[in-house]
C-alpha positions, 0 to 999 in steps of 0.5 A: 040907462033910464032917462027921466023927464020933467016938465018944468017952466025954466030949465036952467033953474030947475037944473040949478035947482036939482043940483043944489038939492042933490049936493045937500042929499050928498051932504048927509049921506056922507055925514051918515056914512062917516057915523056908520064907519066910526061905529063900524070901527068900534066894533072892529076894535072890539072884536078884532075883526074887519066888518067885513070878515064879520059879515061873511060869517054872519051872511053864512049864519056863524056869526050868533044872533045877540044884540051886538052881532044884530048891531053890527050886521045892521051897521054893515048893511046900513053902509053898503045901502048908504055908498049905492046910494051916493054913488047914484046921487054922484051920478045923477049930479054929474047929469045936472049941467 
């Protein structure tokens, strides 16, 4: 594991600080991670298809290249790229004691 180093006047209050920055980043991540889903959903619904089924065959290169397949294989990774990136902030908090 990396360690990063500030240089800040007051330590409480730049932990404090970062905290509460971290807390409002995970705020959105997880407003934009339930919109994901929910259009994720739709999809599977329409196609009668888990997403990630769906992306197996699309990684494989069997799933067509119209809109709506682009569509669904951005959704799907857009997913995958935003939990890495909560589970990060997740991790960055639980350091902010």
């Amino acid at each position: 594991m990396e360690v990063i180093k500030l240089k800040v006047p007051d330590v409480v209050t730049a932990i404090g600080v970062l905290g509460t920055s971290l807390k409002r980043e995970l705020f959105l991540l997880d407003k934009s991670i339930f919109k994901t889903k929910k259009k994720l959903k739709d999809f599977e619904e329409k196609n009668k298809v888990r997403s990630e089924e769906f992306f197996e065959k699309f990684d494989k290169g069997l799933a067509g290249d119209d809109q709506a397949t682009m569509l669904w294989a951005a959704e799907y990774e857009a997913l995958k790229l935003l939990e890495n990136e909560r589970s990060i902030i997740q991790r960055m908090l639980s350091q902010c004691k």
